[in-house]
C-alpha positions as CSV (number, residue, x, y, z in Angstrom):
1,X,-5.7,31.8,-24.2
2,X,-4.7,31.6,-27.7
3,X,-4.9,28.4,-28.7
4,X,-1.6,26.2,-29.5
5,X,-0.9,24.0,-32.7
6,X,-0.4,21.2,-31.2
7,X,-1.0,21.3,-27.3
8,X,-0.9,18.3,-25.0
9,X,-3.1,18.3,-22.2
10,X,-1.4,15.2,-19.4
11,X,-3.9,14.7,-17.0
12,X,-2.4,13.6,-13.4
13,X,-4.1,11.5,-11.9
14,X,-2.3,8.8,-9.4
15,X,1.3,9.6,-10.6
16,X,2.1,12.4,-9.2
17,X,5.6,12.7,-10.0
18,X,7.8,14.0,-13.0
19,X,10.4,11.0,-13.2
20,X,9.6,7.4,-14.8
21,X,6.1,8.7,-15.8
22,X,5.2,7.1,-19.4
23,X,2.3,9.6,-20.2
24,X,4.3,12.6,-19.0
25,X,7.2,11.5,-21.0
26,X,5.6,10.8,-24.3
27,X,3.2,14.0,-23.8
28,X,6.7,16.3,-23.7
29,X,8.1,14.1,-26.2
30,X,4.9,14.6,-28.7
31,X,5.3,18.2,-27.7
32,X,9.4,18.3,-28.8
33,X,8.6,16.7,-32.3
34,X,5.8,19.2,-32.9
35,X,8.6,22.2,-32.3
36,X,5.6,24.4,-31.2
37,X,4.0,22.5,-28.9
38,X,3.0,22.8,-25.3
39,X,2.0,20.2,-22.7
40,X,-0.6,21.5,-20.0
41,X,-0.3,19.4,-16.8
42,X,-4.1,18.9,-15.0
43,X,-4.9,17.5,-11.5
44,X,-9.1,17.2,-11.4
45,X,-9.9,17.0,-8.0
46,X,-13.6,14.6,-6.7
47,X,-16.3,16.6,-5.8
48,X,-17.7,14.9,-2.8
49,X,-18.2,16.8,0.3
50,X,-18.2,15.5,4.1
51,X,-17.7,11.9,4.1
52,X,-16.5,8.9,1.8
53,X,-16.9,5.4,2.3
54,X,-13.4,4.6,1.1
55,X,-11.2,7.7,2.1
56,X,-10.7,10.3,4.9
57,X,-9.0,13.1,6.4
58,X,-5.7,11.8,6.5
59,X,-5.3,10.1,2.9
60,X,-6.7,13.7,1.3
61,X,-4.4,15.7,3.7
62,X,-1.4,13.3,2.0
63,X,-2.6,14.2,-1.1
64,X,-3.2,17.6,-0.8
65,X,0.4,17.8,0.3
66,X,1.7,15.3,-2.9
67,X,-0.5,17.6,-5.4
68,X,1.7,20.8,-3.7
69,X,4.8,19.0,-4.3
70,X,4.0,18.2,-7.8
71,X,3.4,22.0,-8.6
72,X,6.4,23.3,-7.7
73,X,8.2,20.2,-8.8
74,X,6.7,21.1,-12.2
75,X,7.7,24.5,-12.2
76,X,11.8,23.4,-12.4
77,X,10.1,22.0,-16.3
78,X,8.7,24.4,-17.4
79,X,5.6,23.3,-16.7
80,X,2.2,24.7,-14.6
81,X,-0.3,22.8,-13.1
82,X,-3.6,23.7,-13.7
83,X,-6.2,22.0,-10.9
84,X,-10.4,21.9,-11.7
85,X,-12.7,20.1,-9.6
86,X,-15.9,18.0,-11.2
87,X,-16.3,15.2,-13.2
88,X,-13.4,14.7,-14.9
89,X,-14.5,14.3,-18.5
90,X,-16.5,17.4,-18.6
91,X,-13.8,19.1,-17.1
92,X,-10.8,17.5,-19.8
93,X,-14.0,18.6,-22.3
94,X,-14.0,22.5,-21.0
95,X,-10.0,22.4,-20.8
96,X,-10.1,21.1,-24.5
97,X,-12.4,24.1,-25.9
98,X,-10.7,26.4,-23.8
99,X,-7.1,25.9,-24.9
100,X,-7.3,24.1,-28.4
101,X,-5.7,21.4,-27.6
102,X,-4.9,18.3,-29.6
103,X,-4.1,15.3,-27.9
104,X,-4.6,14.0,-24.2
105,X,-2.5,11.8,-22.4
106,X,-3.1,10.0,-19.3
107,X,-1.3,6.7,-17.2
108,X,-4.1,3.9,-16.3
109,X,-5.5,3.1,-13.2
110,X,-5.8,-0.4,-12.7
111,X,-9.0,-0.6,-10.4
112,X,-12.6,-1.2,-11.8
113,X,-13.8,2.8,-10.2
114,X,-10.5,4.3,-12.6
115,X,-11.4,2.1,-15.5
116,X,-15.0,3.7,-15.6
117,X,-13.7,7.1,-15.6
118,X,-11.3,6.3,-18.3
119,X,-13.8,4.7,-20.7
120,X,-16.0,8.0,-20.4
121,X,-12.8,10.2,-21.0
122,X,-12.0,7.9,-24.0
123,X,-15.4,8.4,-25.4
124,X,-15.4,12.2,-25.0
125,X,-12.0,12.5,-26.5
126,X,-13.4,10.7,-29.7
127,X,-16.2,12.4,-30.1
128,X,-14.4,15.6,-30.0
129,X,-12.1,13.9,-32.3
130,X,-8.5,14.6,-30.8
131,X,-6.2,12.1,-30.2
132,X,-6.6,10.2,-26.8
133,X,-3.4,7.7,-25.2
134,X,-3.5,5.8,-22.4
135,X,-0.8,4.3,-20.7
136,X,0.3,1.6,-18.5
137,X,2.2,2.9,-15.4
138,X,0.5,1.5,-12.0
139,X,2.3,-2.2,-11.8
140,X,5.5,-3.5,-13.6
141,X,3.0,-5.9,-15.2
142,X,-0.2,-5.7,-16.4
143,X,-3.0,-8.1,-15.5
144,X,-3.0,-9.5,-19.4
145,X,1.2,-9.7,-18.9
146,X,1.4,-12.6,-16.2
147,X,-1.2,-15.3,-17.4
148,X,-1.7,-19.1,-17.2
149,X,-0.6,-21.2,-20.1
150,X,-4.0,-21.4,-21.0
151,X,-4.0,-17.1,-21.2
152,X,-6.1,-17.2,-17.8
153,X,-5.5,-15.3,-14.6
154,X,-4.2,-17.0,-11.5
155,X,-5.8,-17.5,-8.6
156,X,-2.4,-18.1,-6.5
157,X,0.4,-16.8,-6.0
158,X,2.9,-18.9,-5.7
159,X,2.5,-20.0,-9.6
160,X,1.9,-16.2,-10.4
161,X,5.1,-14.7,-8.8
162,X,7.2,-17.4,-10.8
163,X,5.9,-16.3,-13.9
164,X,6.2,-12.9,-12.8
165,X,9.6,-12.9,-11.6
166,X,10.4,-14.4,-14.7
167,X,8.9,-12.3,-16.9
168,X,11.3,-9.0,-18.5
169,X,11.4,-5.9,-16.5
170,X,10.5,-2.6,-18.1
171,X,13.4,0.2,-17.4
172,X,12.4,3.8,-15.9
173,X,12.7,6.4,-18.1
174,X,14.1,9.7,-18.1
175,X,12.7,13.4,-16.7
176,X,11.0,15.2,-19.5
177,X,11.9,17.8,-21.2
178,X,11.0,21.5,-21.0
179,X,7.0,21.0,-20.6
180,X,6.1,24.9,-21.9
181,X,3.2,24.9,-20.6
182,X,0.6,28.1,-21.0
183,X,0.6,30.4,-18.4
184,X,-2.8,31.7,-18.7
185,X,-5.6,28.9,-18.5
186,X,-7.6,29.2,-15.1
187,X,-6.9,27.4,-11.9
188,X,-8.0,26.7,-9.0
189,X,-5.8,27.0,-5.9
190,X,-3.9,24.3,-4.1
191,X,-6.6,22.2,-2.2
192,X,-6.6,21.5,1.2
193,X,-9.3,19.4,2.8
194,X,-12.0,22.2,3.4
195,X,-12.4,21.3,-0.6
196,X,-14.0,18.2,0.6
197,X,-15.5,20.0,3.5
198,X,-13.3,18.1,5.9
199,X,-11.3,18.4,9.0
200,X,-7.5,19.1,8.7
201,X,-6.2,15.4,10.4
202,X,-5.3,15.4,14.3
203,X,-1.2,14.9,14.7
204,X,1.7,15.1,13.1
205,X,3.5,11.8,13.1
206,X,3.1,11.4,9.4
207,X,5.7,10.7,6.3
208,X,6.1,13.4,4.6
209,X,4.4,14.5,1.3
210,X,6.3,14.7,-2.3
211,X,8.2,13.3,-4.8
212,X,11.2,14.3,-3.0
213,X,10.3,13.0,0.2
214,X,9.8,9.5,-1.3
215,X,12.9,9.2,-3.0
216,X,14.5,10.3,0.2
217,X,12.7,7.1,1.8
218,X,13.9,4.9,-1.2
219,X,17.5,5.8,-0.5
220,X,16.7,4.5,2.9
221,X,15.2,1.5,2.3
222,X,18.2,0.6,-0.8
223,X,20.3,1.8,1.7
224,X,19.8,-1.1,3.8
225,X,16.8,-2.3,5.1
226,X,15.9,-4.4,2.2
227,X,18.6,-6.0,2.4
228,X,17.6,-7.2,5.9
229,X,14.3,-7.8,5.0
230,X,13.0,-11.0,5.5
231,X,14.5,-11.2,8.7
232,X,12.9,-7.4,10.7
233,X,9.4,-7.2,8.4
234,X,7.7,-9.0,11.1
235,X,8.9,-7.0,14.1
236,X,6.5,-3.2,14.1
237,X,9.0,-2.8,17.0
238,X,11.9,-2.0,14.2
239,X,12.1,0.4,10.8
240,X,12.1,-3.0,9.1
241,X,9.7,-2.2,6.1
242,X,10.8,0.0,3.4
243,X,7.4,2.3,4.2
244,X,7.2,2.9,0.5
245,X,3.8,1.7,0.3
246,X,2.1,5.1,0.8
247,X,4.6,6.7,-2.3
248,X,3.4,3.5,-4.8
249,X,-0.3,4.1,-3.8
250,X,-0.2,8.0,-5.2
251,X,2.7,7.3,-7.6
252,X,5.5,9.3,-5.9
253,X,7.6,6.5,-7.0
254,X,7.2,4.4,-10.3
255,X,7.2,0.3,-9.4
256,X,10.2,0.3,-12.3
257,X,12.5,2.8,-10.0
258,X,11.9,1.0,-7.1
259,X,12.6,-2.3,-9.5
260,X,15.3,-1.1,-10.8
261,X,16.9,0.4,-7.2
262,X,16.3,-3.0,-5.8
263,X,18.1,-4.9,-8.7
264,X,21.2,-2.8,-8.2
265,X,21.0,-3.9,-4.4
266,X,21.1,-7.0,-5.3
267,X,24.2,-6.9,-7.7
268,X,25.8,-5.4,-4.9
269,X,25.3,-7.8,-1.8
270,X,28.0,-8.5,-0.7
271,X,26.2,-11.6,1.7
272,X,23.7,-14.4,0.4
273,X,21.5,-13.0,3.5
274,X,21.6,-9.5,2.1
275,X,20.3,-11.0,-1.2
276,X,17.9,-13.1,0.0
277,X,16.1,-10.0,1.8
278,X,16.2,-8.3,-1.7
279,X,14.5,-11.1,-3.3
280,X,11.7,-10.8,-0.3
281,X,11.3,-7.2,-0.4
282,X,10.6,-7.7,-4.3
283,X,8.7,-10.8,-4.1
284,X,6.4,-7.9,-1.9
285,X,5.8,-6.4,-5.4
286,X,4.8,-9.2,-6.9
287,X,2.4,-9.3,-4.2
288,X,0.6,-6.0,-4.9
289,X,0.5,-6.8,-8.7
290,X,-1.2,-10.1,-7.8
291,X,-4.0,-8.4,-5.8
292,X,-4.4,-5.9,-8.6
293,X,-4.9,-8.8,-11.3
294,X,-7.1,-10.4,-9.1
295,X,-9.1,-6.9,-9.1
296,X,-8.8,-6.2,-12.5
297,X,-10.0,-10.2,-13.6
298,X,-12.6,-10.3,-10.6
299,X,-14.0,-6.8,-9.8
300,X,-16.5,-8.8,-7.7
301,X,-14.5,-9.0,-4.6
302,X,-15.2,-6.0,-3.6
303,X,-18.6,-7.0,-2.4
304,X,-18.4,-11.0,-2.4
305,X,-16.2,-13.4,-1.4
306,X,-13.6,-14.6,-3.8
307,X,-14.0,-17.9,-2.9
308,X,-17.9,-18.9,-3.8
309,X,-17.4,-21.3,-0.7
310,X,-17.8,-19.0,1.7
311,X,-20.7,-16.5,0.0
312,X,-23.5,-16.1,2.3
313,X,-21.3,-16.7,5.3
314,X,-23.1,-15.5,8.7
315,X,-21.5,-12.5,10.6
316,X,-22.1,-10.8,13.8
317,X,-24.2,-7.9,14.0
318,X,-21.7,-4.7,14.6
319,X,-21.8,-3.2,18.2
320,X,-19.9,-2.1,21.1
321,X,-16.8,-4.9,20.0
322,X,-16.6,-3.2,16.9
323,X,-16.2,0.1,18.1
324,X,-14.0,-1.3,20.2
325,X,-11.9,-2.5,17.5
326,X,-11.5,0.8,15.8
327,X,-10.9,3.0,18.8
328,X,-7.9,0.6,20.4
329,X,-9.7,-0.6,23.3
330,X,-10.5,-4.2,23.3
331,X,-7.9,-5.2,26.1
332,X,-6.0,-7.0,23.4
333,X,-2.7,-5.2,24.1
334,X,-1.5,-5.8,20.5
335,X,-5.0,-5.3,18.9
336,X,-5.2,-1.9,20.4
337,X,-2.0,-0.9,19.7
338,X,-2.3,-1.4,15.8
339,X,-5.7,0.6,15.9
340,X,-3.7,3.4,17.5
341,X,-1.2,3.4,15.3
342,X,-3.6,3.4,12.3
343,X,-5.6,6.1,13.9
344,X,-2.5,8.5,14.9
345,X,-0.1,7.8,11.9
346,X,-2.8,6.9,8.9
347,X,-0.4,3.8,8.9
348,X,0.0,0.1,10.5
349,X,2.8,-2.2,9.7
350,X,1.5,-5.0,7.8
351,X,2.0,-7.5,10.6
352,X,-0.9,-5.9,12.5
353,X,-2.9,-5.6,9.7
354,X,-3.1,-9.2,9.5
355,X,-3.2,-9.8,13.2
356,X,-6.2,-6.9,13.5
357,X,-7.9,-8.1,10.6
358,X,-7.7,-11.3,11.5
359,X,-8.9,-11.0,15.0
360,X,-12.5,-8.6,14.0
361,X,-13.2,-11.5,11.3
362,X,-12.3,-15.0,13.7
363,X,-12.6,-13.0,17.1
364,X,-15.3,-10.9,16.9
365,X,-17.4,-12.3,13.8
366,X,-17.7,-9.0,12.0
367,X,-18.0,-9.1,8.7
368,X,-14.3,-8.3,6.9
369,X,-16.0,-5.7,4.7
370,X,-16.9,-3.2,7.1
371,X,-12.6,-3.5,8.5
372,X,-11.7,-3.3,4.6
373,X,-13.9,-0.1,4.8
374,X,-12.5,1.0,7.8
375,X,-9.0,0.6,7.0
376,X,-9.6,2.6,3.3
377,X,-10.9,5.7,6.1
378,X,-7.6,5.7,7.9
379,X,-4.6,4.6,5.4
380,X,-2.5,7.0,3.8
381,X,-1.7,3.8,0.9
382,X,-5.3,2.7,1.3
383,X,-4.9,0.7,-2.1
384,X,-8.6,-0.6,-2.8
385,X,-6.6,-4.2,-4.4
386,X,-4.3,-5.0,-1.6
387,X,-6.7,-3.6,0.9
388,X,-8.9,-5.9,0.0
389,X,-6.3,-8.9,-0.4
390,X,-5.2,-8.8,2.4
391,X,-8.6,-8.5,4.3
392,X,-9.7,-11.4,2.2
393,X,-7.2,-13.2,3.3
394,X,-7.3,-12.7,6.8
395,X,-11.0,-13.5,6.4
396,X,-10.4,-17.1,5.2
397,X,-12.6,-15.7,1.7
398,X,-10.1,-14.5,-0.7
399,X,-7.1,-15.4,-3.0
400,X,-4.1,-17.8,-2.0
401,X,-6.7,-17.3,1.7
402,X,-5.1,-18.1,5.0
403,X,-7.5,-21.8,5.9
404,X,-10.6,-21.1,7.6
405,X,-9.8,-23.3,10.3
406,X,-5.8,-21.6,10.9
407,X,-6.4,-18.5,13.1
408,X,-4.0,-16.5,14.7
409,X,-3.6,-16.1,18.5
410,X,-3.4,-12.6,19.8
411,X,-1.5,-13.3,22.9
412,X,1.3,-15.9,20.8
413,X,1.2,-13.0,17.5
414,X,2.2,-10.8,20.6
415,X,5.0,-12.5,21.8
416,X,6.4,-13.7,18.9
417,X,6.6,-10.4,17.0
418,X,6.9,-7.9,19.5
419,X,8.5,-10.2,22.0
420,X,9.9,-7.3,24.3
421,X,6.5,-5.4,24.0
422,X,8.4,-2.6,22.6
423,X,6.0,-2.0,20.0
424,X,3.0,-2.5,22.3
425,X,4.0,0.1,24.8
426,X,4.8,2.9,22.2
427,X,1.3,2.8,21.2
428,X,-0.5,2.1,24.6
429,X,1.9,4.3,26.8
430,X,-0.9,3.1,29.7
431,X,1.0,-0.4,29.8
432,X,4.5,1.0,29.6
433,X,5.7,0.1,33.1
434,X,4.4,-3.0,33.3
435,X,6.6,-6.3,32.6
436,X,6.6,-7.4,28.7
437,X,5.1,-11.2,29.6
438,X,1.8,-9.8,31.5
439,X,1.0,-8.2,28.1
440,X,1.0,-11.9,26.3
441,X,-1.9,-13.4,27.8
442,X,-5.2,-12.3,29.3
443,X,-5.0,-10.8,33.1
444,X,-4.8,-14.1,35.2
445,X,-6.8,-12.9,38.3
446,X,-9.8,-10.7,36.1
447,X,-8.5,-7.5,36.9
448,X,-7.6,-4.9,34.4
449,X,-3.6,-4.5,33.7
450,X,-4.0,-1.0,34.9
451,X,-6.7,1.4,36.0
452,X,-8.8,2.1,33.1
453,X,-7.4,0.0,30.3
454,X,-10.1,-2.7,29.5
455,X,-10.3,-6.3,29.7
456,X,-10.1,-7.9,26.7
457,X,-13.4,-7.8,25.5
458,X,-13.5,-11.9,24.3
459,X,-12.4,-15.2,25.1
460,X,-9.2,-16.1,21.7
461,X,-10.0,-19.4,23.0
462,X,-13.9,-19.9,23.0
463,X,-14.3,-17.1,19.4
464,X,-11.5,-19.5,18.0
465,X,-14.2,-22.7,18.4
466,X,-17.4,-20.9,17.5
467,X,-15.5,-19.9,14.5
468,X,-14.4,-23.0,13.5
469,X,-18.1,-24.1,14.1
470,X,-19.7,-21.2,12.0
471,X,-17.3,-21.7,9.0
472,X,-17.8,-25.7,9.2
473,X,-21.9,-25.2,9.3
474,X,-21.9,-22.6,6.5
475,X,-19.2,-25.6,4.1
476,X,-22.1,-28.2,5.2
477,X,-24.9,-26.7,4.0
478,X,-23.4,-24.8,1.1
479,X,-22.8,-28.2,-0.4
């Protein structure tokens, strides 16, 4: 192509929308004060064939389908997406000689994996000598924003989300403008997940892919179900979760939209329990910024324990209760039916995370980094921070932890938050005749619930003590 006078590459990378997205904006803004300009949209897709530790079939489907959506949705713009596949700074290098351009503009990604990326794009953007800007888009907050009085990072909560809560809001900003983007730089075609050399995923109860599609589900959620939220975000049984979680973790939706959606919820209660399930649903933001400031401030929980307590803890060797675990057969009726909805939906309602989690770390003994792993395989929002979190967590190891020594019942979790087994049978359609209360506690007389569904593989009761027992030896002799 000829080259432009002043062409902006914007280099998509987990934003892929066109409203409230900062280097989008300012690239079409650069490109309206230059009266010649041109902004040339990018997606650069990995390289990696077969297998990844910490993505599968189902989160590349999602994105295949979200990287669709943004092409056409760029089109209404002005603007063409242009898709390579490599390393991305030798690609962004190749675009650059191609096409002339002058500047580059890219949104941040807050994990330690994007970070290295972006320091290598940086560097060759400099050394080429054209203008490089970064730009904060991934959390309402940045991990410098929300600090201690003495400037340090938290290490709970509680005291964070105050200061967060408090802290002045950024407002969305507007579509850009037309993007006039050059029609003849070279492409590759819309990916599918034969790029990666995997299988297309088995189903089709998934949310649907888009920028479209997610607003569409944050009209339902403002609509209503945040405002009932702290009272149905326990219950799988019920559409009590917004199910946004998936269109934050590819940036279908901008945190400041769904901010800013929520706010206006909130003006407009018109009960003080309608506004206190606002305030829960956003106090659920505050959440996932927390996890990504403990990321960005302590990269090394993604192979150690937060908490230097419980480094060098003992687990079990993997075997046939792990695999039991993942599959949904471990005759824990509730267990099973999260891993089933995991593995049929590339979701799980963040009840049975916890409960799932919670049980492979205290019930089984298996170390929490090979369910973290696991989970990052399966989830269509597999978010490396809160992944980790909330694994963390459930381990006893982590951040603002759950005690070693409080561990959650299968059986009680059960009845508590599926107390009609609702949930439980619409997973394990097996159990679906047989009284809710029989699915609450292990099979009194030893005998399977039905004909091939398992016993539950472990005794809550006797795992609960030799956990207690392995976490107490490891505090003893660690100190």
């Amino acid at each position: 192509m000829a080259p432009s006078r002043s062409l902006a590459i914007h280099w998509f990378r987990r934003d892929l929308r066109i409203l409230d997205n900062p280097s989008l904006h300012h690239a079409s803004l650069h490109h309206a004060a230059s009266g010649s300009g041109a902004v040339l949209p990018v997606y650069i897709l990995s390289d990696w064939k077969g297998s990844h530790l910490w993505t599968g079939p189902k989160r590349q489907s999602f994105l295949c389908g979200c990287i669709a959506s943004l092409a056409k949705n760029l089109e209404t713009i002005g603007g063409r997406l242009v898709i390579r596949s490599g390393s991305a700074p030798e690609e962004l290098a190749k675009l650059i000689a191609e096409t002339g351009a002058k500047s580059l503009y890219f949104n941040r990604d807050p994990d330690p994996f994007g970070r290295e990326v972006e320091a290598k794009v940086e560097a060759m953007a400099k050394s080429l000598g054209i203008e490089c800007r970064g730009f904060h888009d991934v959390t309402l907050h940045g991990p410098e924003e929300a600090l201690t009085q003495e400037g340090k990072p938290y290490r709970v909560f509680t005291p964070y989300s105050r200061n967060w809560l408090n802290l002045p809001k950024p407002e969305p900003l507007p579509k850009p403008g037309n993007l006039h983007s050059p029609q003849d730089v070279k492409s590759l075609g819309l990916p599918t997940n034969a790029h990666w050399s995997l299988p297309e995923p088995e189903g089709t109860d998934w949310v649907e892919a888009g920028e479209r599609a997610a607003h569409e589900r944050l009209k339902t959620a403002i609509g209503g179900r945040v405002q009932h939220y702290q009272l149905t975000r326990d219950t799988p049984a019920e559409a009590g979760t917004s199910r946004l979680s998936q269109d934050l973790r590819f940036g279908l939706l901008s945190p400041r939209t769904i901010y800013a959606k929520a706010m206006q919820a909130r003006a407009t209660s018109c009960s003080k329990t309608a506004g206190e399930g606002v305030d829960t649903f956003i106090k659920e933001l505050a959440w996932r910024e927390f996890y990504m400031a403990i990321l960005w401030h302590y990269p090394n929980v993604l192979h150690e324990e937060f908490s230097p307590d419980w480094r060098g803890l003992w687990w079990e060797e993997p075997g046939a209760n792990f695999e039991a675990w993942k599959e949904g057969r471990t005759g824990f009726p509730i267990i099973d039916a999260g891993m089933r909805e995991l593995l049929a939906t590339g979701f799980m309602h963040n009840r049975l995370r916890m409960i799932t989690a919670m049980f492979l770390t205290k019930d089984l003994h298996i170390d929490w980094r090979l369910g973290e792993q696991f989970f990052m395989q399966h989830l269509l929002d597999g978010e490396i921070a809160s992944n980790n979190g909330g694994w963390q967590w459930s381990a006893g190891t982590g951040a603002d932890a759950a005690p070693y020594f409080r561990i959650q019942n299968p059986w009680t979790q059960a009845k508590r938050h599926d107390p009609q087994a609702l949930y439980i049978k619409r997973w394990l359609p097996e159990l679906k005749d047989l009284p809710a209360a029989q699915l609450f506690a292990p099979p009194p007389d030893g005998k399977p619930l039905v004909k091939g569904y398992p016993l539950p593989c472990v005794d809550h009761s006797t795992e609960r003590d030799r956990t207690l027992a392995i976490f107490k030896k490891h505090r003893a002799g660690s100190r």
